[in-house]
DODRENGU-582603 format. One record per residue: residue in one letter; chain; y, z, x of N, C-alpha, C in turn. Coordinates in pm, 1 decimal. Each point is the difference from the previous one (the first is absolute). Layout:
N
{"A","A",{Y,Z,X},{Y,Z,X},{Y,Z,X}}
...
END
This chain:
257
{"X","A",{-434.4,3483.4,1593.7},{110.5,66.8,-68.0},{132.0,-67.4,37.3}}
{"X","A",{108.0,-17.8,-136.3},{115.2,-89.5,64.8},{91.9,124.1,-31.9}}
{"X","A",{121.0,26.0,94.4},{103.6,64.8,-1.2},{109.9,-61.8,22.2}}
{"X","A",{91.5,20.3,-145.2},{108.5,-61.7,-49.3},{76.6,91.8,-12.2}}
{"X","A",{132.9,-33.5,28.9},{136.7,82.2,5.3},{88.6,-75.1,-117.5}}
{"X","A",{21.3,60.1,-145.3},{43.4,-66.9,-82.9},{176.8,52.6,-5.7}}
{"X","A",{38.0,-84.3,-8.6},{160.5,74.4,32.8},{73.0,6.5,-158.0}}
{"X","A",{94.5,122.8,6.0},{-15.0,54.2,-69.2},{197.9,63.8,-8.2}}
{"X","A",{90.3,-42.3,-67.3},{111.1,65.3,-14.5},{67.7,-57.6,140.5}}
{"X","A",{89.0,-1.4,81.6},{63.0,-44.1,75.6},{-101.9,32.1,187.8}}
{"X","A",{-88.9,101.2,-17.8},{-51.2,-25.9,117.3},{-127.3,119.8,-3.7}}
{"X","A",{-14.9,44.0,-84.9},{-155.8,38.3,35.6},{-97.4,-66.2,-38.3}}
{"X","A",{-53.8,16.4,24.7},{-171.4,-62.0,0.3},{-142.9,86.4,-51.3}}
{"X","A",{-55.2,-14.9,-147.8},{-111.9,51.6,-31.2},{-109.6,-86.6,17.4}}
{"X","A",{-65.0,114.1,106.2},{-142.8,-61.7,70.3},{-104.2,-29.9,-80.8}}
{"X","A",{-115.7,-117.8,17.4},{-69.9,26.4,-86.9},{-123.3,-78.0,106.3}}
{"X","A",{-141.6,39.9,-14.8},{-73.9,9.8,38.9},{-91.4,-61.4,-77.8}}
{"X","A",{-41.3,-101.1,21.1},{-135.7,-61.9,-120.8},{-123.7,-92.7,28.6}}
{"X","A",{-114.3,14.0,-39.1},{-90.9,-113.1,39.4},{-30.1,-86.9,-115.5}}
{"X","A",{95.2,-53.2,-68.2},{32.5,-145.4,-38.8},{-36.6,82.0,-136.9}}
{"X","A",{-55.8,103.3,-71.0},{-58.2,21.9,-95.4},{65.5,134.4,-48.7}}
{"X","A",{-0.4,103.7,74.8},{58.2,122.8,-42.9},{70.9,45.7,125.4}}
{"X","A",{120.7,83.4,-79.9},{133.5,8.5,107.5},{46.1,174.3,59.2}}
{"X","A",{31.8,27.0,66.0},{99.4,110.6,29.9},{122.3,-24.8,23.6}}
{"X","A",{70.0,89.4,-94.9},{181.3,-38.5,61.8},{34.9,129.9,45.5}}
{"X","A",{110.9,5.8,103.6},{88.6,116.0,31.0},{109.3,-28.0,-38.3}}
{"X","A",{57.9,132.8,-64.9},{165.4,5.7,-23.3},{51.0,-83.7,-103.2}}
{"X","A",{-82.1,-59.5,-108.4},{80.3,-62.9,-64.5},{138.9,23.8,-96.3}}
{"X","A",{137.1,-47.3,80.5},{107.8,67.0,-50.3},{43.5,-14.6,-152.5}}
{"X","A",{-50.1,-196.3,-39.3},{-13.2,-72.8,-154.6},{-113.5,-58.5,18.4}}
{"X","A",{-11.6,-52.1,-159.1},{-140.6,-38.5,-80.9},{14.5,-153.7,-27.3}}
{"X","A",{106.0,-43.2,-24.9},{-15.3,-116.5,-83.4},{-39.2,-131.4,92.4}}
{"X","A",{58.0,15.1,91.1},{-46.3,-118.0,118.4},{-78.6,25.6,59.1}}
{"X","A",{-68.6,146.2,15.8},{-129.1,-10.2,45.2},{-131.5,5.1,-103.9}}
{"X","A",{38.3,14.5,-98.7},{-83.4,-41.0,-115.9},{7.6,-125.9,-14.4}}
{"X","A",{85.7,-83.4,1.0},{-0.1,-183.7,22.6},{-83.3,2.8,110.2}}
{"X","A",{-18.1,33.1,108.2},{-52.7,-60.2,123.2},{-145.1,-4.0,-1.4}}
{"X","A",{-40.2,145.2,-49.8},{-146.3,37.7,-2.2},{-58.4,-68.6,-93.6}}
{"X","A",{45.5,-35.4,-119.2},{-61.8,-128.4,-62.8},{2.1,-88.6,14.5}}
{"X","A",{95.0,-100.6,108.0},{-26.3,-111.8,80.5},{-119.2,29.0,44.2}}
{"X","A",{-0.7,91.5,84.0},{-68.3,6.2,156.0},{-172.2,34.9,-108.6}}
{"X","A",{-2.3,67.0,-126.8},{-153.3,-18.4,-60.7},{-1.5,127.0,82.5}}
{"X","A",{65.5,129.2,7.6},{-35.6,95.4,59.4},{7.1,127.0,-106.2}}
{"X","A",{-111.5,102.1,17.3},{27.9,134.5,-109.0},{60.1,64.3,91.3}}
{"X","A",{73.7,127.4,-45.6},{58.4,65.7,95.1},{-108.7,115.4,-33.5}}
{"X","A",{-49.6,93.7,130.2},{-119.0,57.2,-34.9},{66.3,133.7,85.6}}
{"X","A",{122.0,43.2,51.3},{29.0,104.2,39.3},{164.3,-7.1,85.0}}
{"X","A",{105.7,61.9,-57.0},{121.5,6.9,35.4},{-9.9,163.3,132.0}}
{"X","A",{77.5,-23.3,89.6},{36.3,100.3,108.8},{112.2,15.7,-5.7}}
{"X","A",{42.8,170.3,-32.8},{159.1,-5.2,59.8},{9.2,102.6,67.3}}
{"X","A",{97.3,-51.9,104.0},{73.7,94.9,169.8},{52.9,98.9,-38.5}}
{"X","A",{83.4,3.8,-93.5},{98.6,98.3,-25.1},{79.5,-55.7,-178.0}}
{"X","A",{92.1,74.8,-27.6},{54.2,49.0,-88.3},{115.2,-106.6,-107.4}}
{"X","A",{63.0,-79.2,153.4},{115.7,-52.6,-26.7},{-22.8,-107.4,-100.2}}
{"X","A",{141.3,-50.4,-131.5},{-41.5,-117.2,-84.6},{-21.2,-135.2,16.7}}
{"X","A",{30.4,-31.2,129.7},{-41.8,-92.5,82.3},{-136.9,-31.1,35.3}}
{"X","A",{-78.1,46.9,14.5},{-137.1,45.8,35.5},{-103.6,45.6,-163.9}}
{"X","A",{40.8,57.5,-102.8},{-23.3,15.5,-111.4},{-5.1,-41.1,-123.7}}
{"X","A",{139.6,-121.6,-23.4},{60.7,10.2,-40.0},{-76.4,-152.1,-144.8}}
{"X","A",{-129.5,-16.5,115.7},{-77.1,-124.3,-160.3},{-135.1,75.1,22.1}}
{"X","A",{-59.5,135.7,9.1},{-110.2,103.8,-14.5},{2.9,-26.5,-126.9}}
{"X","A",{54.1,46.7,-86.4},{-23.9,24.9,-167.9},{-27.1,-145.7,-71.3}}
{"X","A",{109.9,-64.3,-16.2},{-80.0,-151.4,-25.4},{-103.6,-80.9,36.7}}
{"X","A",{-18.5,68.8,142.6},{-145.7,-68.5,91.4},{-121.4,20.9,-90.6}}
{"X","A",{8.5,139.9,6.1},{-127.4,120.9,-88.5},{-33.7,-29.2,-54.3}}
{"X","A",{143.2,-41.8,-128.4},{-57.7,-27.9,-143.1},{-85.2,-150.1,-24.8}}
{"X","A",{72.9,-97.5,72.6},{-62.7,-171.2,8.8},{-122.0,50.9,70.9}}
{"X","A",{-25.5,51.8,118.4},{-110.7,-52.1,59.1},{-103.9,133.7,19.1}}
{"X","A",{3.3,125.2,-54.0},{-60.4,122.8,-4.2},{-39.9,62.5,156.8}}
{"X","A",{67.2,-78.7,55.4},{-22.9,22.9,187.7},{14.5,187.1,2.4}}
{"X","A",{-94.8,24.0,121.1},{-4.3,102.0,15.6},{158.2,58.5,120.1}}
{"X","A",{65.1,79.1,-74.4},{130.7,64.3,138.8},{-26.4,106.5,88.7}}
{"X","A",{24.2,29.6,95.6},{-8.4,55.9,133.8},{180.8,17.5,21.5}}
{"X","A",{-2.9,141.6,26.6},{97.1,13.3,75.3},{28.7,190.6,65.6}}
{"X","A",{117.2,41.7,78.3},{-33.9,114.9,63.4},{19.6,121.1,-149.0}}
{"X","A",{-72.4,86.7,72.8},{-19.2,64.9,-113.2},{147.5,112.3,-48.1}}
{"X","A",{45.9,-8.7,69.5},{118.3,122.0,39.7},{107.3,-84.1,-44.7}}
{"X","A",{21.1,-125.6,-69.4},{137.6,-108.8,-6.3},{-30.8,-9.1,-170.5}}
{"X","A",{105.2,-57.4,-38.3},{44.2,-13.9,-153.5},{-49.7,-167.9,-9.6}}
{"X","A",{-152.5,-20.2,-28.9},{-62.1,-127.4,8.8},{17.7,-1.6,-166.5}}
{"X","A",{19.1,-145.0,-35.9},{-23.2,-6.4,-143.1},{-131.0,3.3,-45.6}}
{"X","A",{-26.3,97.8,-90.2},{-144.1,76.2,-47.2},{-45.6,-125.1,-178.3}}
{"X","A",{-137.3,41.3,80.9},{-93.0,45.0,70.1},{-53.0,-18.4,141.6}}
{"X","A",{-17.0,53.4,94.6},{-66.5,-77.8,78.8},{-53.9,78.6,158.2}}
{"X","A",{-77.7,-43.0,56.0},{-74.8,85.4,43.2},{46.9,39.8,136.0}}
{"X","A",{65.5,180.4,1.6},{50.4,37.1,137.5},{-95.7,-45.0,137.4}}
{"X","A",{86.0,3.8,104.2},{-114.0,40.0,104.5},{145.2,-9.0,106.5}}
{"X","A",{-60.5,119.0,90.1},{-2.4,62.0,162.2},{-23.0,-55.9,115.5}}
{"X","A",{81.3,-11.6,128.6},{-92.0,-20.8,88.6},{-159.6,99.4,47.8}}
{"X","A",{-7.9,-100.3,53.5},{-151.7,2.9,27.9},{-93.8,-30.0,-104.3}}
{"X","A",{30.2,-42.2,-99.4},{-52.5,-55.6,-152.5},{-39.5,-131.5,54.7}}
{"X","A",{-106.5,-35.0,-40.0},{-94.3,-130.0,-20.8},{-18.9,-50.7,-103.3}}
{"X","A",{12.3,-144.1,-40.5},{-30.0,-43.5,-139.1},{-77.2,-135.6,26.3}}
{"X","A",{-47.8,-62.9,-57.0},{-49.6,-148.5,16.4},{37.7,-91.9,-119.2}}
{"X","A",{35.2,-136.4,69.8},{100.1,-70.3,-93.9},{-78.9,-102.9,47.9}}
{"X","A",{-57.9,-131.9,-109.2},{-14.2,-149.3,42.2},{-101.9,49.2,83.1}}
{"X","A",{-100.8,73.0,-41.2},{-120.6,35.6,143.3},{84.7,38.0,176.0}}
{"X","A",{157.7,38.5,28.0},{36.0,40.6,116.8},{11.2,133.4,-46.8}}
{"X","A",{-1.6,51.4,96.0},{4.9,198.2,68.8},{222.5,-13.2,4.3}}
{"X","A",{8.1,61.5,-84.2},{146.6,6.5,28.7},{32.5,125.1,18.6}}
{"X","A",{90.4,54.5,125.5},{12.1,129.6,35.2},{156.4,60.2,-82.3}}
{"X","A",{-27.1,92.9,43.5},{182.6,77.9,-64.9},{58.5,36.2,113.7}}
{"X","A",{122.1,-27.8,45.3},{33.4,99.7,152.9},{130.7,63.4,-80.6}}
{"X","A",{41.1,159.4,36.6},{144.1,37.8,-78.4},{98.6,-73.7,138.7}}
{"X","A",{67.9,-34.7,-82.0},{154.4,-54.9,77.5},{159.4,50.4,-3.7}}
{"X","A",{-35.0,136.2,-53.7},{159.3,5.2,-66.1},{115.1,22.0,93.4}}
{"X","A",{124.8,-5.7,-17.3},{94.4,-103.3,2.0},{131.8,-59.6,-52.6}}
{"X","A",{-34.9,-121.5,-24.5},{49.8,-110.9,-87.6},{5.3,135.1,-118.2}}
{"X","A",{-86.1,75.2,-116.0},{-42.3,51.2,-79.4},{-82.6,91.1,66.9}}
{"X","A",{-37.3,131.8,-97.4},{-9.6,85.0,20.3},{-152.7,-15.4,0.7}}
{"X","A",{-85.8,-41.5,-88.0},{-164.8,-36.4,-31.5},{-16.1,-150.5,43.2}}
{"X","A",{82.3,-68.7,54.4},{-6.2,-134.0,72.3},{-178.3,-30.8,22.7}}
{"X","A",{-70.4,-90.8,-28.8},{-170.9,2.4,103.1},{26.7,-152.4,47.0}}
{"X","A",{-42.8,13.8,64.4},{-97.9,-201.7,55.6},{-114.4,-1.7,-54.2}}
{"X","A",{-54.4,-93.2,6.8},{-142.3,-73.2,-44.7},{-15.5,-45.5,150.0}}
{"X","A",{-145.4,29.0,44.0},{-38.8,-95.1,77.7},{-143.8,-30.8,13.3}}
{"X","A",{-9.6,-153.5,-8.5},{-183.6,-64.6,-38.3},{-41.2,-3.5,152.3}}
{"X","A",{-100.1,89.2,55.9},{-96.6,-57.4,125.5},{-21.0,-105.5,7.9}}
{"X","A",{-17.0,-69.2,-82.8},{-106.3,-137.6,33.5},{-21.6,-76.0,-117.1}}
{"X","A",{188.9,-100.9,-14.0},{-29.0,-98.2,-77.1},{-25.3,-154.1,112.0}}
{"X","A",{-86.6,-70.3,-54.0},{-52.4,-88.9,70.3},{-2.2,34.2,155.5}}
{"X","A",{-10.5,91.4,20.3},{9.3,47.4,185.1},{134.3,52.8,46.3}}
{"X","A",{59.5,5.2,-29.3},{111.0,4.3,-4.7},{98.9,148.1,-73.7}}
{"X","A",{6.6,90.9,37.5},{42.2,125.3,-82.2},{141.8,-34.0,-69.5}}
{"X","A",{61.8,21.6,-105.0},{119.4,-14.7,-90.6},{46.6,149.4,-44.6}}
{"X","A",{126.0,-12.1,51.4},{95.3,113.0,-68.9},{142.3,-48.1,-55.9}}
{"X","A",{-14.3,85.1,-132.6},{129.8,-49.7,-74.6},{48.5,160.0,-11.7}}
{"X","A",{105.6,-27.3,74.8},{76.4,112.4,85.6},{96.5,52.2,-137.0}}
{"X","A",{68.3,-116.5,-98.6},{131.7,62.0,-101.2},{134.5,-4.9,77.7}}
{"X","A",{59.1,77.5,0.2},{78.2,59.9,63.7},{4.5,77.5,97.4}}
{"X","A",{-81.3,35.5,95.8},{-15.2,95.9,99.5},{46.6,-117.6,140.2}}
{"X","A",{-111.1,-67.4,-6.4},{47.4,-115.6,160.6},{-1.3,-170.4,-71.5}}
{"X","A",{121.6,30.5,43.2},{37.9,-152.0,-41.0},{-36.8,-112.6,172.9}}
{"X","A",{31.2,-89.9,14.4},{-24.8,-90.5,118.7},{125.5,41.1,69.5}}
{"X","A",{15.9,46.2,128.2},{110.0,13.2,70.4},{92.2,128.6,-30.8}}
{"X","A",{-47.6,46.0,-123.5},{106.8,136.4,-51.1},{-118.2,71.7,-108.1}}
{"X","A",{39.1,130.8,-73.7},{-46.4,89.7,-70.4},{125.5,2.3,-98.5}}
{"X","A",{-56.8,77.6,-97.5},{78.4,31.4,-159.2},{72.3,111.4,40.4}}
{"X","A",{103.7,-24.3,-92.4},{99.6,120.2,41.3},{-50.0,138.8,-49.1}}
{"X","A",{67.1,99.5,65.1},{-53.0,163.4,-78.3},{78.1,24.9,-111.9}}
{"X","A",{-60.9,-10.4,-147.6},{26.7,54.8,-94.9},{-13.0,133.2,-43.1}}
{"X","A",{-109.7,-19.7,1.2},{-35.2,135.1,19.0},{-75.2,126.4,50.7}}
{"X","A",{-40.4,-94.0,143.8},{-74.7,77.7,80.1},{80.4,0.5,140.4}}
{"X","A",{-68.4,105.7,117.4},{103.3,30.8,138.2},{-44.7,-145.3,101.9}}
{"X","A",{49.5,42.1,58.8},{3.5,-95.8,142.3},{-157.6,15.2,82.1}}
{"X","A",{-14.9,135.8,-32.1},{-153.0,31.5,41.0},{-92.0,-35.9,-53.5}}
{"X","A",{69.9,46.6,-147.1},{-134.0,-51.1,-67.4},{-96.9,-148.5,59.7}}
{"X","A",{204.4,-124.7,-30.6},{-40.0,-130.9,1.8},{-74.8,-28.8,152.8}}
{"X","A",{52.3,80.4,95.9},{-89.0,-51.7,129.0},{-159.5,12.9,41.4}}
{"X","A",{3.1,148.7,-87.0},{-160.8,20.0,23.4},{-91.3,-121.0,-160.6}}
{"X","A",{111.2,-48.3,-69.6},{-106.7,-104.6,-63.8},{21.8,-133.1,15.7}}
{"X","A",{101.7,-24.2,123.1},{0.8,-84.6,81.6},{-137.6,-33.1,84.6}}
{"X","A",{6.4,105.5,63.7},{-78.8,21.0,96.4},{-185.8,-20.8,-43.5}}
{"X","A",{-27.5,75.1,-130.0},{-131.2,-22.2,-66.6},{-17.2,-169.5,15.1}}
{"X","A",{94.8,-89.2,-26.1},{11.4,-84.8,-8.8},{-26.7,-132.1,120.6}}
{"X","A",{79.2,59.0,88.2},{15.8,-37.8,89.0},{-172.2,16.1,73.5}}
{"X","A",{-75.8,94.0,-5.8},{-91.6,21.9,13.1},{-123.5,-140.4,-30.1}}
{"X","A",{28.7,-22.4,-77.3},{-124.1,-129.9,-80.0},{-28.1,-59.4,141.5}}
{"X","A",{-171.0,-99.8,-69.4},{17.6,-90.1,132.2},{137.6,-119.5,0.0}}
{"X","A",{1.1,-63.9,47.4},{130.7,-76.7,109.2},{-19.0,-135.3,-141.6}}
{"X","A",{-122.8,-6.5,-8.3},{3.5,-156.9,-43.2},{10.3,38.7,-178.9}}
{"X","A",{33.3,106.9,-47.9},{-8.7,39.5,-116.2},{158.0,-68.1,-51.5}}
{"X","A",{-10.2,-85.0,-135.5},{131.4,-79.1,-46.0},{25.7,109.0,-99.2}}
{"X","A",{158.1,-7.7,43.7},{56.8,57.5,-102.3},{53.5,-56.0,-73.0}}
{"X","A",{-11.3,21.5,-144.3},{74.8,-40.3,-96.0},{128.2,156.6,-79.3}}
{"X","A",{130.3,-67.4,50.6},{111.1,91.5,-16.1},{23.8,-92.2,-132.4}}
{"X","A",{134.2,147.8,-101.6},{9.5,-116.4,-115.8},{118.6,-45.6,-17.1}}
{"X","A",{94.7,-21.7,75.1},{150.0,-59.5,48.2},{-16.2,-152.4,111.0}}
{"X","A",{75.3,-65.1,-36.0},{28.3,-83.1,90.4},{107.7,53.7,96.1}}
{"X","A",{35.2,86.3,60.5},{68.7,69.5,93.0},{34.3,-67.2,116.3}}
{"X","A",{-122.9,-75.2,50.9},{-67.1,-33.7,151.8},{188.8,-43.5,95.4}}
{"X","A",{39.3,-62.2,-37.7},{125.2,-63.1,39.7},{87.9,107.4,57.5}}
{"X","A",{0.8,32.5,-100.2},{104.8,109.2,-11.2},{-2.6,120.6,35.5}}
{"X","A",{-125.0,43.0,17.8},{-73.9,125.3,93.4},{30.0,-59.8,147.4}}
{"X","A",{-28.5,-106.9,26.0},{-23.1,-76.2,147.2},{135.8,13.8,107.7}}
{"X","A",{105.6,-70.9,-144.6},{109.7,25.3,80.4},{64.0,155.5,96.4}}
{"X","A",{-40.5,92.1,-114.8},{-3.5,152.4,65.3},{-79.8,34.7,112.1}}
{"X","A",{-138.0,-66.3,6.4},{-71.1,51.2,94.6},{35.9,-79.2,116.3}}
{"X","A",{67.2,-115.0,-16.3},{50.4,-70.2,143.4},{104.2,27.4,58.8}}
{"X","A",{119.2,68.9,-90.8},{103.3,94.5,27.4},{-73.1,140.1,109.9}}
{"X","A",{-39.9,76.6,-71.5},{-100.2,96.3,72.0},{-81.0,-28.7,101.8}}
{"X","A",{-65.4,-113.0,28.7},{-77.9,-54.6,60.8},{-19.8,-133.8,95.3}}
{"X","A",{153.4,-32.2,66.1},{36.9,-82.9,29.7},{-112.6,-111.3,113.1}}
{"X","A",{-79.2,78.8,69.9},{-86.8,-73.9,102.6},{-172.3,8.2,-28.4}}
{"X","A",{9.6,-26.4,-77.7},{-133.6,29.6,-136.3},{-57.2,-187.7,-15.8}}
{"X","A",{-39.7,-26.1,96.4},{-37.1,-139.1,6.6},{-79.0,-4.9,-137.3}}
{"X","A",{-103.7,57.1,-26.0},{-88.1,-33.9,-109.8},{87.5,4.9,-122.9}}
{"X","A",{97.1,100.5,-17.6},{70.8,-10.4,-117.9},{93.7,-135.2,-1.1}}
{"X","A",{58.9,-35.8,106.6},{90.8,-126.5,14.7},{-133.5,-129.4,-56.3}}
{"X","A",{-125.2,28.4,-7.7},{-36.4,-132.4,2.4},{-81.2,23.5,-150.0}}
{"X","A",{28.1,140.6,-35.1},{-77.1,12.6,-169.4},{147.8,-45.2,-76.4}}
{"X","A",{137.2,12.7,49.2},{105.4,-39.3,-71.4},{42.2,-149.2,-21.7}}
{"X","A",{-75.3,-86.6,91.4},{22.8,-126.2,6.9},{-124.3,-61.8,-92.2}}
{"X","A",{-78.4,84.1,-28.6},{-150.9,-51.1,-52.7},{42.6,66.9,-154.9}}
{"X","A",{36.9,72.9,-32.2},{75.9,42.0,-165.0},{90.3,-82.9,-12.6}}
{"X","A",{104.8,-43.1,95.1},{122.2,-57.1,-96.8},{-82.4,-150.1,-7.3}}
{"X","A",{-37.0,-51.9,52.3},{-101.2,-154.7,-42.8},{-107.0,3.4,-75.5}}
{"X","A",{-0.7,172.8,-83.7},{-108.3,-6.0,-77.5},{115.9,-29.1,-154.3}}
{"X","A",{105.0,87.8,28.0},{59.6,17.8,-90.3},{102.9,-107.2,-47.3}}
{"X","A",{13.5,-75.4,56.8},{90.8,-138.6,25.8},{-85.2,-105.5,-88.4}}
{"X","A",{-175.8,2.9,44.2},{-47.0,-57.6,-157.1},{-96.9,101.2,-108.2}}
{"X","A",{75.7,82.7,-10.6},{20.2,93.5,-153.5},{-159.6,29.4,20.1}}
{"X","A",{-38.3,50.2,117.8},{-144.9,100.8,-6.7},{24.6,124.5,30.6}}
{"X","A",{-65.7,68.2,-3.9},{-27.2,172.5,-2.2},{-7.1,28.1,146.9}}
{"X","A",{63.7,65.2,48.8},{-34.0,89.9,137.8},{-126.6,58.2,30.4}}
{"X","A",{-68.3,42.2,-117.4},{-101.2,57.8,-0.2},{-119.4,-10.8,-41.7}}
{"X","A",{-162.9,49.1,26.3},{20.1,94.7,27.5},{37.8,27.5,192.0}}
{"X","A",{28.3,128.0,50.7},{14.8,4.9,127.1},{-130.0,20.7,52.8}}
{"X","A",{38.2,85.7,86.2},{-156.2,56.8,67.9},{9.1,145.6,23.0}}
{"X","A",{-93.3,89.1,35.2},{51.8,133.1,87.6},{6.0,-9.9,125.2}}
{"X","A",{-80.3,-95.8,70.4},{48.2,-47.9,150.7},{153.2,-38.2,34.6}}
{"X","A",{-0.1,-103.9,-106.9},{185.5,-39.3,14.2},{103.6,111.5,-10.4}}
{"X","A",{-54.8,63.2,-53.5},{116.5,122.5,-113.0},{20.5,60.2,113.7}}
{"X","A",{-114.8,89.3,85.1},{-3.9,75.3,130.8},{114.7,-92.2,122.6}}
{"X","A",{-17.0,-137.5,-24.4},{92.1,-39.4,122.1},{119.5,-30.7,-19.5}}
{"X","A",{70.7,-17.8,-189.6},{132.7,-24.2,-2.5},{68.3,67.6,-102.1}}
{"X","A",{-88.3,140.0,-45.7},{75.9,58.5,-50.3},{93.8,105.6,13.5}}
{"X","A",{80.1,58.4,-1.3},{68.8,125.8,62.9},{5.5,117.5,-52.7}}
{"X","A",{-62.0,29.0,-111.2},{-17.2,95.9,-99.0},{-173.8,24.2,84.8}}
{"X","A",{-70.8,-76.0,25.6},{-148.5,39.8,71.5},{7.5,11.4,142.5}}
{"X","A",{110.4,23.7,93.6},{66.0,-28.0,120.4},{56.5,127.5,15.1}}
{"X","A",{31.5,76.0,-37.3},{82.3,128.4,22.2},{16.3,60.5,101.0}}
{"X","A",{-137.1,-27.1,89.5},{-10.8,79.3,91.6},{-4.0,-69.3,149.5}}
{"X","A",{51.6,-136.6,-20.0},{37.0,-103.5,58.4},{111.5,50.2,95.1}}
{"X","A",{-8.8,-47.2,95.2},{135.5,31.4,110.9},{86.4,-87.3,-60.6}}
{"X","A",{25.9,-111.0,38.1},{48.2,-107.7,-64.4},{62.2,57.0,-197.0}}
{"X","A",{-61.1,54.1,-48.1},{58.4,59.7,-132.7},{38.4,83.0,28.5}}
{"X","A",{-23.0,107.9,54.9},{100.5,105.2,43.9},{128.6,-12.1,69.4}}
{"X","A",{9.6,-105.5,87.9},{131.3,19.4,58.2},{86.6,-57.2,-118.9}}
{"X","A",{-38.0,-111.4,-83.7},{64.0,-62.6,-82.8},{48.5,107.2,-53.0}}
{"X","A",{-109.3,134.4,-124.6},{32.7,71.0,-69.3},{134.6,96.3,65.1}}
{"X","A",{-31.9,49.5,138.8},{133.0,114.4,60.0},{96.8,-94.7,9.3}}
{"X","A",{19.3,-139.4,32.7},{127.8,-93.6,15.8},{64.1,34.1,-133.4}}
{"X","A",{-84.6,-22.1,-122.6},{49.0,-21.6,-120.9},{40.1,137.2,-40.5}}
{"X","A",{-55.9,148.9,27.9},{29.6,102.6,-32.4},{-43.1,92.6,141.2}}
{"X","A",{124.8,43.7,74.4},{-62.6,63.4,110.7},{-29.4,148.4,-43.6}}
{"X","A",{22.2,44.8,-135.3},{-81.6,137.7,-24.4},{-133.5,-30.9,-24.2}}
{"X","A",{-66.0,-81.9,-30.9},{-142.4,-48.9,-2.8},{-71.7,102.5,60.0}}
{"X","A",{-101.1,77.4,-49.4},{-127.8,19.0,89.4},{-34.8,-40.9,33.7}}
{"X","A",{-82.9,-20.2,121.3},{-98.4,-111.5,75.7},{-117.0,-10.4,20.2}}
{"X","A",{-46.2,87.9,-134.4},{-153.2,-21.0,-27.8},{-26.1,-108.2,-124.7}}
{"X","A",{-116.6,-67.9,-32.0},{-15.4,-73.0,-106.3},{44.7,24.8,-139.2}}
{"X","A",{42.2,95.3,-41.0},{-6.3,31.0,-115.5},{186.5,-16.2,-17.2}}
{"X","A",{89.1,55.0,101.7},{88.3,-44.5,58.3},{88.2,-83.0,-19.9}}
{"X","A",{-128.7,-101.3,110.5},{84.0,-126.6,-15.4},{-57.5,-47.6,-105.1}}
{"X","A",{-53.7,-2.6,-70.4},{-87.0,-81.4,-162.7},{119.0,77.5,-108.1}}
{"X","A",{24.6,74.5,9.4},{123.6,52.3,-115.8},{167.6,-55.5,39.7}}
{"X","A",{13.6,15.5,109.9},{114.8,-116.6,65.6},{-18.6,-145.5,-54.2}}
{"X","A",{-91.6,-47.6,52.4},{-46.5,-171.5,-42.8},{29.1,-8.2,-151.9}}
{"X","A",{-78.4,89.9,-126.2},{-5.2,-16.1,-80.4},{139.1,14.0,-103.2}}
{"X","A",{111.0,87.3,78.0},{120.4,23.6,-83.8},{72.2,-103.2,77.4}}
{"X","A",{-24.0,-52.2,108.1},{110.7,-121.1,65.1},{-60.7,-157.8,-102.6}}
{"X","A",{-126.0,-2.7,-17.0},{-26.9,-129.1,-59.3},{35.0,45.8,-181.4}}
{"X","A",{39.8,86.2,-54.8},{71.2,59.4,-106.3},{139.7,-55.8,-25.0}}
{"X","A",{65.8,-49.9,108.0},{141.3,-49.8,-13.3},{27.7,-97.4,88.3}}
{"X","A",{-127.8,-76.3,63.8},{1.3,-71.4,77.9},{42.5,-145.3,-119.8}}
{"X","A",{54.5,-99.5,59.1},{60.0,-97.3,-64.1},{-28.6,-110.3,81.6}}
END
């Protein structure tokens, strides 16, 4: 199975998943360049996934449909362009012969889900959307601070070696915040030197890992000493439980510059 990050509008990325013959995409925001591509590449599209709601993420569903009759997936509770088939966490589906799970994430959005495959080529894959980006999470639109931590946390859960595929190129720019926050964070100092020489010759940050995410992110850190003192420095009304400092972190990287 090859996994390609096709970029898409100034910095997201619709995932696509294929064994040289038939494809899965997530999030596709437009149609026309990824309808050019898939007929290079001699690929059908045999099933579209979407995270959530936004036209970014939606926004080439209807033109996809009609060219390629692909089957859509998305949460059932969000304004998906119809037809197409709800589903829940804890929902199971199978795509390309993989077991693809549903986890709820909301958040970012209110019916937000992830996708995540056990066992593509050995290897488990989650295409997160908007919920965990590399180094940072999606802002709250329209879900609490709780919500986003406990579907942080589902997340955070996976095994270690599970890649994530987020659909922003963020990585940079999340990094800089978490090194602000996170000043003696050796592993993050040496994932920031390993992105900007990715990005210097025009490759993708991603995907990450959930091992990595656990050691340099600060949105999966909350309960971090080291994040906490940051969070009361930055706001000494802070609570000083996780949830706390994860709602501190998240309104300081809100206007962080």
């Amino acid at each position: 199975m090859i996994l390609h990050p096709f970029p898409a509008f100034s910095d997201n990325y619709i995932w696509v998943l294929h064994d040289s013959q038939r494809a899965l995409m997530v999030d596709p925001g437009e149609s026309d360049g990824v309808l050019h591509w898939l007929r290079q590449q001699g690929l059908a599209l045999d099933t579209i996934l979407i995270t959530h709601h936004h036209g970014d993420h939606t926004g080439g569903v209807n033109a996809l449909r009609a060219a390629t009759g692909a089957r859509v997936v998305g949460p059932a509770t969000e304004a998906i362009p119809t037809p197409f088939e709800g589903v829940r966490g804890g929902d199971s589906l199978t795509v390309l012969g993989h077991r693809v799970e549903v986890i709820d994430v909301p958040g970012h959005t209110a019916g937000h889900v992830a996708y995540y495959l056990p066992a593509v080529d050995g290897q488990p894959v989650l295409f997160s959307g908007d919920t965990l980006f590399s180094g940072g999470c999606g802002r709250l639109f329209e879900g609490s601070p709780a919500q986003m931590l406990q579907s942080l946390a589902r997340l955070s859960a996976l095994p270690a070696e599970t890649r994530v595929c987020c659909a922003h190129e963020y990585t940079l720019s999340n990094l800089r915040f978490a090194q602000a926050v996170d000043p003696q964070n050796a592993a993050l100092a040496a994932h920031v030197d390993h992105c900007r020489q990715l990005r210097e010759r025009n490759q993708p940050t991603l995907p990450s890992s959930i091992g990595l995410e656990r050691q340099i992110n600060p949105f999966l850190r909350s309960a971090e000493p080291a994040l906490r003192a940051a969070a009361l420095a930055h706001d000494p009304a802070t609570p000083p439980d996780a949830l706390g400092v994860f709602t501190t972190l998240r309104a300081w990287k809100n206007v962080f510059a």
